[in-house]
Kinemage of the C-alpha trace (Angstrom):
@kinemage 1
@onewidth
@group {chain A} dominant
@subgroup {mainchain}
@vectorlist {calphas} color= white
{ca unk a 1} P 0.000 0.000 0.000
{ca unk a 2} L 1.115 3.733 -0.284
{ca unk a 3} L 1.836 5.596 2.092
{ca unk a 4} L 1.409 9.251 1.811
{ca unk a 5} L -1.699 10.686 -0.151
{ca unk a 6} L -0.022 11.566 -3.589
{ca unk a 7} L -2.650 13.908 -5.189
{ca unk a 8} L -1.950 17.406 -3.806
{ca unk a 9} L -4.389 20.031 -2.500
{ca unk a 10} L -4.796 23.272 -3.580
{ca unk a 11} L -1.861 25.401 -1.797
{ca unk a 12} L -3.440 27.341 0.839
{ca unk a 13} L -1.080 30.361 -0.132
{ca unk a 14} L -3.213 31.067 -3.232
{ca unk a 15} L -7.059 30.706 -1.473
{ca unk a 16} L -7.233 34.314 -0.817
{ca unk a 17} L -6.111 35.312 -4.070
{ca unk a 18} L -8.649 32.434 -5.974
{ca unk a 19} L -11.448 33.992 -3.693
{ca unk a 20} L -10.975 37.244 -4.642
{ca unk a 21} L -10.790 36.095 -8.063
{ca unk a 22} L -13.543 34.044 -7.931
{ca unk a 23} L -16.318 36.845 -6.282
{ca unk a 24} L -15.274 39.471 -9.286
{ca unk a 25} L -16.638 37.016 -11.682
{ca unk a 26} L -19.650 36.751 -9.876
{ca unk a 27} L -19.635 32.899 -8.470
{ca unk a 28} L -21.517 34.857 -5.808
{ca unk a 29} L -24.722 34.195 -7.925
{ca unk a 30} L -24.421 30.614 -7.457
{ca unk a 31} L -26.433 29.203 -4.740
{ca unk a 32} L -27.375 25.500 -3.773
{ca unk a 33} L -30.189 24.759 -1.293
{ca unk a 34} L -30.396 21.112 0.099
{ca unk a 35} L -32.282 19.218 2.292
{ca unk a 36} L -30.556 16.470 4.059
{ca unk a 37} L -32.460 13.033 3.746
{ca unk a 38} L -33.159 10.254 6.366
{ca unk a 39} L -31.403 7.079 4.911
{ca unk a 40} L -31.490 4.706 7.695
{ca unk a 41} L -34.923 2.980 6.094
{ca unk a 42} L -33.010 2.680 2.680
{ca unk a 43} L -30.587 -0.340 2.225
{ca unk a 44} L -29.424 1.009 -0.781
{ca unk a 45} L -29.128 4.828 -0.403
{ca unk a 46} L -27.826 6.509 -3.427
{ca unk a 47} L -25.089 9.151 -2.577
{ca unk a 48} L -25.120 12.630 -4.272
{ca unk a 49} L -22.473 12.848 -7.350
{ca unk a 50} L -21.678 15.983 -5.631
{ca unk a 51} L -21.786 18.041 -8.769
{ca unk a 52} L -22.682 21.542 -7.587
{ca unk a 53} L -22.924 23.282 -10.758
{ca unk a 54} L -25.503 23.585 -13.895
{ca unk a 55} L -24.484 23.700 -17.259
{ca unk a 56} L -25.956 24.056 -20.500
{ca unk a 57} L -24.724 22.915 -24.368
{ca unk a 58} L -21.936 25.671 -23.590
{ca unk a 59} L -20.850 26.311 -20.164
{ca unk a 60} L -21.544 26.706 -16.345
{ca unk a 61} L -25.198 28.749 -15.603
{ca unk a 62} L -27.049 29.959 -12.722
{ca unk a 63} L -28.917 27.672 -11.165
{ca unk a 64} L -31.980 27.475 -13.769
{ca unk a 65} L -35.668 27.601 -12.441
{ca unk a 66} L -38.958 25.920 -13.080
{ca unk a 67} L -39.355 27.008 -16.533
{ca unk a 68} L -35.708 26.639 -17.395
{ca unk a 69} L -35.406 24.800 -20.482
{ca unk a 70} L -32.368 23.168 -18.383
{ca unk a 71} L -33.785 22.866 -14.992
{ca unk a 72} L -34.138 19.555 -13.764
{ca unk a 73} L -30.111 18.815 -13.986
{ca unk a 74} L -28.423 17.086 -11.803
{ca unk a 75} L -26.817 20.390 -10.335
{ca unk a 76} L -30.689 21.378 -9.095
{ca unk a 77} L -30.372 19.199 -6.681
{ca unk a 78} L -28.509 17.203 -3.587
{ca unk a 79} L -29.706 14.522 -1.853
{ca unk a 80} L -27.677 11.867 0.574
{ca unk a 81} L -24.521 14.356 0.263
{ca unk a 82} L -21.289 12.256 0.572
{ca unk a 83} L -20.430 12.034 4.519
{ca unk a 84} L -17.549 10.477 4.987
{ca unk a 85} L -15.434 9.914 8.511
{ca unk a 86} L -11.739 9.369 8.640
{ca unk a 87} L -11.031 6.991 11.460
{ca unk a 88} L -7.803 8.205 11.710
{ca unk a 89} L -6.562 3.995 11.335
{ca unk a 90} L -6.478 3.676 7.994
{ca unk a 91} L -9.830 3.268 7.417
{ca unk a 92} L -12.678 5.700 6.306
{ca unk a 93} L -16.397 5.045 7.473
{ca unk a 94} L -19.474 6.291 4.516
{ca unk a 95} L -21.736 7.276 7.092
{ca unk a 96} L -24.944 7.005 5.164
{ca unk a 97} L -24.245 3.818 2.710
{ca unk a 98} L -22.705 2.070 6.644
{ca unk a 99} L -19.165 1.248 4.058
{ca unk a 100} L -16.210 1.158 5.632
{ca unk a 101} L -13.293 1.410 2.722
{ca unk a 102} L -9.538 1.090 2.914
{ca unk a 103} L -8.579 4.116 2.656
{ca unk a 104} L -4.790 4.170 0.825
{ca unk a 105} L -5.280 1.746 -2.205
{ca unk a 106} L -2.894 -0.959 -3.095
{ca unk a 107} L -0.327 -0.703 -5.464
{ca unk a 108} L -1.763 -1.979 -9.470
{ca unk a 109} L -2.327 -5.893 -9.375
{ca unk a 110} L -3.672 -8.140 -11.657
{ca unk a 111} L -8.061 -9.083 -11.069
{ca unk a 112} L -6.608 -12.801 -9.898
{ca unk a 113} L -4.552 -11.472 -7.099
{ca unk a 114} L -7.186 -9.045 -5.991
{ca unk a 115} L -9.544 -11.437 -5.164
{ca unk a 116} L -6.362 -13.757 -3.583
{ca unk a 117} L -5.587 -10.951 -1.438
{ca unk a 118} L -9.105 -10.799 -0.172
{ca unk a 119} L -8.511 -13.675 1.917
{ca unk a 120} L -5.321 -12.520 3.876
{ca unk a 121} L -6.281 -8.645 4.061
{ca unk a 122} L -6.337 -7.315 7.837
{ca unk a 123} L -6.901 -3.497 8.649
{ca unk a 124} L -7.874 -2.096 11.395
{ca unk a 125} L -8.562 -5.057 13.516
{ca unk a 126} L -11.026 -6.171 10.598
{ca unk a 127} L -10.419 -9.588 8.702
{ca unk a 128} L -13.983 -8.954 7.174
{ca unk a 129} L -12.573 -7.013 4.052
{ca unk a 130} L -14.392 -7.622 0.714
{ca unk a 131} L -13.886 -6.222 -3.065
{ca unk a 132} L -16.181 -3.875 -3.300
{ca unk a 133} L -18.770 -4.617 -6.077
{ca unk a 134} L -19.044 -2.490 -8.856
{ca unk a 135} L -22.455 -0.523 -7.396
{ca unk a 136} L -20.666 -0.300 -4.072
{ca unk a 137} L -17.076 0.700 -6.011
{ca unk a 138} L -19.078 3.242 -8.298
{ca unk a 139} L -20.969 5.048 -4.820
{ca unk a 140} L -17.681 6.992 -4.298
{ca unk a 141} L -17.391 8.486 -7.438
{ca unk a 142} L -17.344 12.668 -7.565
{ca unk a 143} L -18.778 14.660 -10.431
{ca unk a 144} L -17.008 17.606 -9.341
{ca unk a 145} L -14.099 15.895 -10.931
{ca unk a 146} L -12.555 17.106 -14.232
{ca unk a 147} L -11.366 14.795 -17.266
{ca unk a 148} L -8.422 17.058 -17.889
{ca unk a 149} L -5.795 17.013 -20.889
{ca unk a 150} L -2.826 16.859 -17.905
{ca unk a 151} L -2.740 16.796 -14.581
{ca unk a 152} L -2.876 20.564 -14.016
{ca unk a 153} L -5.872 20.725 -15.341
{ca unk a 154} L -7.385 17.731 -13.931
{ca unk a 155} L -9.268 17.250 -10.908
{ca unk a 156} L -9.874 13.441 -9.137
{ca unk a 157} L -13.575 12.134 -9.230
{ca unk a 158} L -13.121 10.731 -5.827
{ca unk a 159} L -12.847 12.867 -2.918
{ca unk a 160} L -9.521 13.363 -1.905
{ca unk a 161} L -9.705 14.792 1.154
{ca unk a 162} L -10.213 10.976 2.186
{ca unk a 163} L -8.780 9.068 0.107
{ca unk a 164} L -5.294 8.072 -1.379
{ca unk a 165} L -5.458 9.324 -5.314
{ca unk a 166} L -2.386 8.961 -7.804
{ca unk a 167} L -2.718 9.625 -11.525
{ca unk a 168} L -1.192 7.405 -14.014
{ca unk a 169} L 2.608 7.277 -14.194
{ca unk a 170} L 3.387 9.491 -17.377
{ca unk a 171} L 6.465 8.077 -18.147
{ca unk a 172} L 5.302 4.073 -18.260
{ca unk a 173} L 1.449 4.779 -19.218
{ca unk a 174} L -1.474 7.459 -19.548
{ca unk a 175} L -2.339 10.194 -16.826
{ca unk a 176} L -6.009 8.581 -17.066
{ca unk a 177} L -4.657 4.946 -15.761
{ca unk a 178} L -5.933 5.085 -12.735
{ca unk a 179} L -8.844 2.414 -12.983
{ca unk a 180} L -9.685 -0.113 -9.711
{ca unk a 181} L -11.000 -3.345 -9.644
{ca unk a 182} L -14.596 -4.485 -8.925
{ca unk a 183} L -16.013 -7.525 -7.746
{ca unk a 184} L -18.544 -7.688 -10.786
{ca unk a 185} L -17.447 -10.103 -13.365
{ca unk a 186} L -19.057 -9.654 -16.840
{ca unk a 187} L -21.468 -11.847 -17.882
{ca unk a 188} L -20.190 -12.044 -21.418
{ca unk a 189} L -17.264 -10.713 -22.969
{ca unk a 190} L -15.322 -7.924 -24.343
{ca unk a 191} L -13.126 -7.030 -27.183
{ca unk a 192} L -12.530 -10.555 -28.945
{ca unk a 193} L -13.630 -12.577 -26.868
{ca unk a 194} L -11.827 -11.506 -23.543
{ca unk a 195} L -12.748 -12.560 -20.284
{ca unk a 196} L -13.639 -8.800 -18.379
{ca unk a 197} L -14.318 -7.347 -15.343
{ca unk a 198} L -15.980 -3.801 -14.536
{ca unk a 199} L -14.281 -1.232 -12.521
{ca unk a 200} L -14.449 2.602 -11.695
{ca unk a 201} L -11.972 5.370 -13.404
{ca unk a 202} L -11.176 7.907 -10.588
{ca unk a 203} L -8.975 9.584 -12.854
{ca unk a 204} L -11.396 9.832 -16.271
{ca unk a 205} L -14.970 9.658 -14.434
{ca unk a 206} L -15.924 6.700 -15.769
{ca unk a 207} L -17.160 2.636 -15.720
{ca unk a 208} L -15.717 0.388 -18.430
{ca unk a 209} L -15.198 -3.415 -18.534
{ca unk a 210} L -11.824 -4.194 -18.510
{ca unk a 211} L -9.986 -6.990 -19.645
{ca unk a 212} L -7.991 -9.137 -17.281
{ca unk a 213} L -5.482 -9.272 -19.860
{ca unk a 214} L -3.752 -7.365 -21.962
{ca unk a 215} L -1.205 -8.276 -24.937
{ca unk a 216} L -0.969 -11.819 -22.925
{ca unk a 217} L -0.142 -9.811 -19.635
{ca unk a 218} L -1.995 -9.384 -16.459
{ca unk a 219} L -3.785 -5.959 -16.960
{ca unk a 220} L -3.682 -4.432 -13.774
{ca unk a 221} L -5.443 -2.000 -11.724
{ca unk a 222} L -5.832 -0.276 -8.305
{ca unk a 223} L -7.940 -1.859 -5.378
{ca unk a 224} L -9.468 -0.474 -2.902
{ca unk a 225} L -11.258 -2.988 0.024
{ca unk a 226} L -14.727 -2.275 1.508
{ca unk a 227} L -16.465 -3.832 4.872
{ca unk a 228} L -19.902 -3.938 6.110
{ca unk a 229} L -23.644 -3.500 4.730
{ca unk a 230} L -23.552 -6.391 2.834
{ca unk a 231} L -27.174 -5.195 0.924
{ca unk a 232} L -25.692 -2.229 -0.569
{ca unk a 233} L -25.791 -2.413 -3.943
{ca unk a 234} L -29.410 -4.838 -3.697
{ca unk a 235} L -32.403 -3.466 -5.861
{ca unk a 236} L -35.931 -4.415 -4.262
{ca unk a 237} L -38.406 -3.413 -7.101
{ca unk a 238} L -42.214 -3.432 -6.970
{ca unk a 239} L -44.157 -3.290 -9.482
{ca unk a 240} L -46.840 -0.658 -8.746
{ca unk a 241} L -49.169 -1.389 -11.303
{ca unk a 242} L -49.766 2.167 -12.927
{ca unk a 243} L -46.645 2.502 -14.768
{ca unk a 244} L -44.578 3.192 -12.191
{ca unk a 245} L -41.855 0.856 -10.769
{ca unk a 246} L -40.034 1.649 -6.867
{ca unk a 247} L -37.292 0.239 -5.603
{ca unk a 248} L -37.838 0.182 -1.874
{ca unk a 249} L -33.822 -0.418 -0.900
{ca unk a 250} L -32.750 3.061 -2.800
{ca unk a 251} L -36.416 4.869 -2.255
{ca unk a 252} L -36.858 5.711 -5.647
{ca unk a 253} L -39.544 5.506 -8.188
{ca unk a 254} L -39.637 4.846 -11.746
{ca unk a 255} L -41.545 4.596 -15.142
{ca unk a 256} L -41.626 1.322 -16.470
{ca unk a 257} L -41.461 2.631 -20.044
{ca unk a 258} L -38.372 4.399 -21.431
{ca unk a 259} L -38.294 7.614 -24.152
{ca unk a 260} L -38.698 5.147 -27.239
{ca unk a 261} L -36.907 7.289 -28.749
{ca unk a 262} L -33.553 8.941 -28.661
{ca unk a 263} L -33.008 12.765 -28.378
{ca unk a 264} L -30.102 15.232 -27.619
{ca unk a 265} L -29.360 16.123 -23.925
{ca unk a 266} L -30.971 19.203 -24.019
{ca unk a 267} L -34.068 17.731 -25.683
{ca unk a 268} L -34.036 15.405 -22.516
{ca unk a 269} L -35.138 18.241 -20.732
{ca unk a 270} L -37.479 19.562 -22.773
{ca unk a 271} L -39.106 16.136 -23.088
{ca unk a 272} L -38.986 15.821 -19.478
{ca unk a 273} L -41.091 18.766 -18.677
{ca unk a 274} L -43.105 17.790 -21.077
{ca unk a 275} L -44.379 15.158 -19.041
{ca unk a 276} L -44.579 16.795 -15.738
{ca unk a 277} L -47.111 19.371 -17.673
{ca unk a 278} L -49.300 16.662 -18.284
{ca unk a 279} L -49.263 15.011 -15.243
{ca unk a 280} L -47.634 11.684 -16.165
{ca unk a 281} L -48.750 8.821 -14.815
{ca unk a 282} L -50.134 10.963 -12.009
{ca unk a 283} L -47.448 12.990 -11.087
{ca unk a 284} L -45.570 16.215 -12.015
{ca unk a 285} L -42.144 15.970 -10.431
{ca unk a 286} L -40.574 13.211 -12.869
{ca unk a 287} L -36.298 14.222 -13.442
{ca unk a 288} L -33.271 13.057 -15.956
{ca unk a 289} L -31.918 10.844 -13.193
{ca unk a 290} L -28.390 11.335 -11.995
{ca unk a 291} L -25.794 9.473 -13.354
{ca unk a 292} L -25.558 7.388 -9.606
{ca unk a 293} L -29.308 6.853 -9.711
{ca unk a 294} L -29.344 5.889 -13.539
{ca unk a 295} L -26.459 3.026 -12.854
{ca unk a 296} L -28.375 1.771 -9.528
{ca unk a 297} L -30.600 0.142 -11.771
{ca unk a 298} L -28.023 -1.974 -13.763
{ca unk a 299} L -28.434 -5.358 -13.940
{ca unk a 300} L -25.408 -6.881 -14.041
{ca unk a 301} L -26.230 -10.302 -14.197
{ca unk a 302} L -27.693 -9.736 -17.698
{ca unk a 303} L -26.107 -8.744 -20.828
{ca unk a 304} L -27.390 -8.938 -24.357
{ca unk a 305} L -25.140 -11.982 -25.204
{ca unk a 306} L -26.408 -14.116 -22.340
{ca unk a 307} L -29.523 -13.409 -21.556
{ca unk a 308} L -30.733 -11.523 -24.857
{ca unk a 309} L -31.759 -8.604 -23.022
{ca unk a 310} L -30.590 -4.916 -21.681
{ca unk a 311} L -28.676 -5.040 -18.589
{ca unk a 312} L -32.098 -3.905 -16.898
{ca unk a 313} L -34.512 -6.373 -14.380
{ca unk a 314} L -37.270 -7.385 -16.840
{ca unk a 315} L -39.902 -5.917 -14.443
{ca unk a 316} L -39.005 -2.460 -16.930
{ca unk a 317} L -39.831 -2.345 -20.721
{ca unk a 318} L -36.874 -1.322 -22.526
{ca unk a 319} L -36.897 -0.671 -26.472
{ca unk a 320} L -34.863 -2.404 -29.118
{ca unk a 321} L -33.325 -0.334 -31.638
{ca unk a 322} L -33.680 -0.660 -34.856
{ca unk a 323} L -32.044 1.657 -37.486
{ca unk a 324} L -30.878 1.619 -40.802
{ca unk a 325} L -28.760 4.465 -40.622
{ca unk a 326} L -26.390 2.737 -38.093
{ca unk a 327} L -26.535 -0.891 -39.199
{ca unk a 328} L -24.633 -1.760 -35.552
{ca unk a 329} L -27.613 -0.644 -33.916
{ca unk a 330} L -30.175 -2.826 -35.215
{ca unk a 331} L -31.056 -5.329 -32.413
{ca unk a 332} L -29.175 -2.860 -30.035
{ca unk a 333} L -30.184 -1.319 -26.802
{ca unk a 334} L -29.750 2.806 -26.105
{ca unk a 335} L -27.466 4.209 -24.429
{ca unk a 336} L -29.479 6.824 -21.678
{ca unk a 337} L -28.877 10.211 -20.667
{ca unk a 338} L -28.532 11.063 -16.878
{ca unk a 339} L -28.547 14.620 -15.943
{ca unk a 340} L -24.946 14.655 -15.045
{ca unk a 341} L -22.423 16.493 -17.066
{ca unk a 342} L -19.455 15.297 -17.695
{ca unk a 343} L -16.572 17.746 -17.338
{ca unk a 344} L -13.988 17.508 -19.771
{ca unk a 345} L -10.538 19.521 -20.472
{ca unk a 346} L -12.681 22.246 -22.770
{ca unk a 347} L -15.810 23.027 -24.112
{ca unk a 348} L -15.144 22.267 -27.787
{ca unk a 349} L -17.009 19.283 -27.201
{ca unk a 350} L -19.279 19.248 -24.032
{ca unk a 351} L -20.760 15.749 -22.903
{ca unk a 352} L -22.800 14.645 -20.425
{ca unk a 353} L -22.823 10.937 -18.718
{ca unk a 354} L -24.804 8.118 -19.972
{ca unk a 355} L -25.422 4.313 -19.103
{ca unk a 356} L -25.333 1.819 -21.281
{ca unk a 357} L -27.826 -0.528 -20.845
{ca unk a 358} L -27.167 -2.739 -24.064
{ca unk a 359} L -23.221 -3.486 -25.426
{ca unk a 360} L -21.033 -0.385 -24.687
{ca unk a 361} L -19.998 -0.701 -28.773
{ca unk a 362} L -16.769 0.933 -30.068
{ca unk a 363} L -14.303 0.826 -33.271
{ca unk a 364} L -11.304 -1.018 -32.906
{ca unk a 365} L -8.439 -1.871 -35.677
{ca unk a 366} L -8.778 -5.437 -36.482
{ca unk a 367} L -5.408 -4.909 -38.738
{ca unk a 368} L -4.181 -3.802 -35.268
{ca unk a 369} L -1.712 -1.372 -36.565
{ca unk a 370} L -0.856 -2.809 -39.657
{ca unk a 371} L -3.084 -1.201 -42.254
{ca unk a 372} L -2.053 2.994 -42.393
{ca unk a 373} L -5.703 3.670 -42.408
{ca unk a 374} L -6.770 1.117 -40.114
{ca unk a 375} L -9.696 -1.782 -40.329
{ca unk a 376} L -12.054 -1.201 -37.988
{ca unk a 377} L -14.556 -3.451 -36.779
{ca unk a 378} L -17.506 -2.532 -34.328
{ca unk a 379} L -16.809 -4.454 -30.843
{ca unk a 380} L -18.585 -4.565 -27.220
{ca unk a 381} L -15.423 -2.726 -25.973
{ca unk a 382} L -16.476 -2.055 -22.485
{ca unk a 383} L -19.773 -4.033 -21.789
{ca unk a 384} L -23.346 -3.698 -21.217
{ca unk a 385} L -23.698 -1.700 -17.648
{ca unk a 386} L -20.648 0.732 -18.756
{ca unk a 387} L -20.726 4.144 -18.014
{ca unk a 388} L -19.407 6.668 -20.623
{ca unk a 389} L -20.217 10.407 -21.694
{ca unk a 390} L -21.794 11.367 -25.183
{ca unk a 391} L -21.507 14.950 -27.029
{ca unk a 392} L -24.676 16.778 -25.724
{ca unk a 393} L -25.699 17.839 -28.843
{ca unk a 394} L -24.299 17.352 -32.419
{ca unk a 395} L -24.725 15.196 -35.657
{ca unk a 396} L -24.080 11.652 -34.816
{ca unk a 397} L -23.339 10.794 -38.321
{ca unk a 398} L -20.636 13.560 -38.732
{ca unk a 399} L -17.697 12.118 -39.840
{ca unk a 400} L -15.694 13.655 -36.984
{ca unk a 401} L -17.525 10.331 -35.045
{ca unk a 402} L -16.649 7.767 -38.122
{ca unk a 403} L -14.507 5.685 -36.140
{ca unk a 404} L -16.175 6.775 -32.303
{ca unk a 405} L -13.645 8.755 -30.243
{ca unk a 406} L -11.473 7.918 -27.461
{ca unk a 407} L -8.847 4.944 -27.112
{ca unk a 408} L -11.201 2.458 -27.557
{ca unk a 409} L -13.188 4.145 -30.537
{ca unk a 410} L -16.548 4.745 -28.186
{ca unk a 411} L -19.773 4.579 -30.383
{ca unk a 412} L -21.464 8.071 -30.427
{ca unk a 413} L -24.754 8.432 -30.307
{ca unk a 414} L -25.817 11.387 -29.150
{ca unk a 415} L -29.716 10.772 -29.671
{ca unk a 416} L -29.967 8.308 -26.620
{ca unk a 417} L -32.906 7.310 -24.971
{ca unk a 418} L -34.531 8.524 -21.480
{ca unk a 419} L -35.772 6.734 -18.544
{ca unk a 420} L -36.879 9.257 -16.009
{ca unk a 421} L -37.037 9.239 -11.832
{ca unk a 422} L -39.029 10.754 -8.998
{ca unk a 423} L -38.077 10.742 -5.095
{ca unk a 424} L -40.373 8.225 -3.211
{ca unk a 425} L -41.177 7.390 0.156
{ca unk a 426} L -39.407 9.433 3.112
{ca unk a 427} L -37.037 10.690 0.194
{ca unk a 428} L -36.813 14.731 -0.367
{ca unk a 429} L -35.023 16.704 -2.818
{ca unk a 430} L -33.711 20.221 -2.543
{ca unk a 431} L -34.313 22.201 -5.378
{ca unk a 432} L -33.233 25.946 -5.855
{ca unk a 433} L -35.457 28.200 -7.434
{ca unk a 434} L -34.873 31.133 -6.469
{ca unk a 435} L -33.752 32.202 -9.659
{ca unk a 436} L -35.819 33.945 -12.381
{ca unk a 437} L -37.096 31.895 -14.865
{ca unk a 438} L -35.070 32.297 -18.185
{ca unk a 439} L -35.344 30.037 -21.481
{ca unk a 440} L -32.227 29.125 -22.695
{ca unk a 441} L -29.417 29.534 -19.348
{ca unk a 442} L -27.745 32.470 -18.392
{ca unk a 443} L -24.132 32.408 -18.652
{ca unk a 444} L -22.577 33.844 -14.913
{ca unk a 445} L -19.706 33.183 -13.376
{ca unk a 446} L -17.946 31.210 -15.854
{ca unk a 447} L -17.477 31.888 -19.130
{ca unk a 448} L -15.615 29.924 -22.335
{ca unk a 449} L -13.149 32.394 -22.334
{ca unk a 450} L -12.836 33.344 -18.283
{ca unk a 451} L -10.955 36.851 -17.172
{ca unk a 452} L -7.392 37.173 -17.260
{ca unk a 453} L -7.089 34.396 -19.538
{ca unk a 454} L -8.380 31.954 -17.216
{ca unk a 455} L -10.995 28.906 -19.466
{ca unk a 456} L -13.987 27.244 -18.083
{ca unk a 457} L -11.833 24.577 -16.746
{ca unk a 458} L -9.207 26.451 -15.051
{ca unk a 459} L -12.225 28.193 -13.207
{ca unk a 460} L -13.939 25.402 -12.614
{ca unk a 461} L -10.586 23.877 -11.296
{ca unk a 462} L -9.650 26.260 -8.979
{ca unk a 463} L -13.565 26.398 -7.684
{ca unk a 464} L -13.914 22.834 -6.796
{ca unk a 465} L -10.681 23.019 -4.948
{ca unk a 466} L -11.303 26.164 -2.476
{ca unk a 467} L -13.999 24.527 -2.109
{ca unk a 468} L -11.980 21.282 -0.871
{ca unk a 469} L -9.859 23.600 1.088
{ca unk a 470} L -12.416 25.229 2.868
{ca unk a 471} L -14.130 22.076 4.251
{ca unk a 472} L -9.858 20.828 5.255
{ca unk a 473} L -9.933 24.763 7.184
{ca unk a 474} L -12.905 24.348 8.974
């Protein structure tokens, strides 16, 4: 294990200067207004991704309103906010999921020792240490974190107040290769035919199927142990019988049906509201679910190769796709939008997150190298249950997308599909809307090209860690 936490704050010599910085461009007009949630009737309490801020197709805005084209995002609202306890042992407690986690990670081993070491692992006076599963892995994950082009512009998407972070070693491998291993063993496989296992990305934001082998090596990864609450992670759904489904371990209801058909992320929205004007299925407070909420209802124990299904319970209708503009697709299932954006190192290209509830598809070189313009092939890179981040708006078929994007060639789609959420039970949500209604999102506080130079990111950097230096002050 390591030591020392490697990922450094944000030097206290420079928070008065950020502050000022930060109240001339008028973060002042940012406000958030919670309510903090009883959990203790929920097995299965889904923690708040912690992203404080509301974007648009361009950029950070206030807080929208009712009436906001964009309101409804996951930056309207914060429920279960992460609580964490360092227990000063090595150890840090999750207060409302009742987690315990190792809190320096071991050093990058292969999936077969990670599960070896599960058996010998002492911390703390506990011999009870587990790897986590990927529902309880992906409960830490932080969508104040930044996707950044270098580490300077990158922030973690775990919270590293508590936790041991380390980028990837530039000099053997990619800043971004800092994945961990889950428990949760795909159901069918990746790539050609390559045995996989899911894990979290606290450096990239994101949940991809990994291989447990790469070029005939061990591929190898972080781990981090967990204890305790063994029904975390557990989905109790009911079937309500009006088109409505709960889950009574997370407290959260949903519609049965999805969109049926795919739309942008700001259409989302639109489409959204739409139904909460009409009253939908008897109720006018249905939301884009989080990206934390959308992955709680994974099933990972189904795939499209095994069970010929979505990675969904059957107790929910999900559609097929069938298009002949994307031949791939036909027989597919959508990718859906959550209302989480995904933060990236500009905004030439904003995304937001999405699950993949059918096979997380992407382009790779079957000449592997060997042809100058490559022979691609579409694959399930990554698996169905992945999470991944989508262009908000654009033309799928652009050829800017011919071959995906990223390392492993990730299919866009940009028109996915929408399953939306309400609160249920003893479950309330803090909205803020104290802000006048506008229609397409007033730009404040951060702009593409920020004062002094200064981007969105660099902004956005430098506001996410005062704020992490604030809470280490007080």
């Amino acid at each position: 294990m390591r030591s020392k936490q490697l990922y450094r704050r944000f030097p206290r010599s420079l928070l008065f200067i950020a502050l000022l910085f930060l109240v001339s461009t008028s973060l002042t007009a940012i406000t958030v207004h919670a309510e903090n949630v009883t959990v203790e009737s929920f097995t299965y309490p889904i923690i708040d991704t912690n992203q404080l801020l509301c974007y648009d197709d361009h950029g950070s805005i206030i807080s929208p309103s009712v009436g906001n084209v964009f309101y409804g995002q996951d930056g309207n609202f914060i429920s279960n906010a992460p609580t964490y306890q360092d227990n000063d042992d090595g150890t840090v407690s999750d207060l409302l999921t009742g987690l315990m986690w190792q809190q320096d990670p071991w050093e990058k081993m292969s999936f077969e020792d990670a599960v070896a070491t599960t058996g010998i692992f002492s911390l703390a006076g506990y011999d009870d240490w587990r790897l986590p599963s990927i529902k309880e892995l992906y409960s830490l994950i932080d969508f104040s974190g930044i996707n950044g082009d270098s580490v300077e512009t990158s922030v973690p998407f775990i919270d590293t107040e508590y936790f041991s972070f380390e980028y990837g070693n530039e000099s053997i491998e990619r800043i971004i290769d800092s994945q961990y291993w889950s428990s949760t063993e795909y159901v069918s496989t990746t790539m050609w035919d390559d045995e996989t296992v899911f894990g979290v990305n606290f450096a990239d934001g994101r949940i991809k199927g990994y291989t447990t082998t790469v070029k005939a090596s061990d591929k190898v990864n972080y781990v981090i142990y967990v204890r305790g609450n063994p029904d975390y992670g557990v989905n109790s759904f009911v079937d309500n019988e009006d088109g409505t489904i709960s889950d009574q371990n997370t407290g959260l209801m949903w519609a049965k049906a999805d969109s049926g058909q795919g739309m942008d992320w700001k259409s989302s929205f639109i489409w959204v509201n739409g139904l909460n004007d009409e009253q939908y299925l008897g109720y006018d407070d249905w939301r884009l679910p989080d990206a934390k909420e959308l992955q709680s209802i994974v099933d990972y124990s189904r795939s499209p190769d095994t069970t010929n299904s979505a990675a969904i319970d059957p107790i929910f209708s999900t559609t097929k796709l069938n298009s002949s503009a994307y031949p791939y697709d036909d027989g597919e299932y959508a990718f859906y939008w959550s209302s989480t954006t995904h933060l990236g190192p500009s905004l030439a290209e904003p995304s937001a997150v999405y699950v993949s509830f059918g096979e997380a598809l992407g382009y790779m070189d079957v000449s592997l190298g060997e042809s100058p313009e490559g022979i691609y092939e579409v694959l399930d890179v990554h698996g169905a249950g992945a999470q991944r981040s989508d262009p908000k708006y654009g033309n799928p078929a652009s050829s800017d997308y011919e071959i995906g994007r990223g390392p492993q060639g990730d299919v866009v789609r940009i028109l996915n599909f929408v399953r939306v959420v309400r609160g249920f039970g003893d479950v309330e949500i803090g909205q803020n809307t104290e802000n006048p209604p506008n229609t397409e999102g007033n730009i404040a506080g951060f702009t593409p090209i920020g004062i002094f130079g200064f981007g969105f990111v660099g902004l956005t950097i430098i506001f996410i860690k005062i704020k992490k230096a604030l809470k280490k002050i007080r």
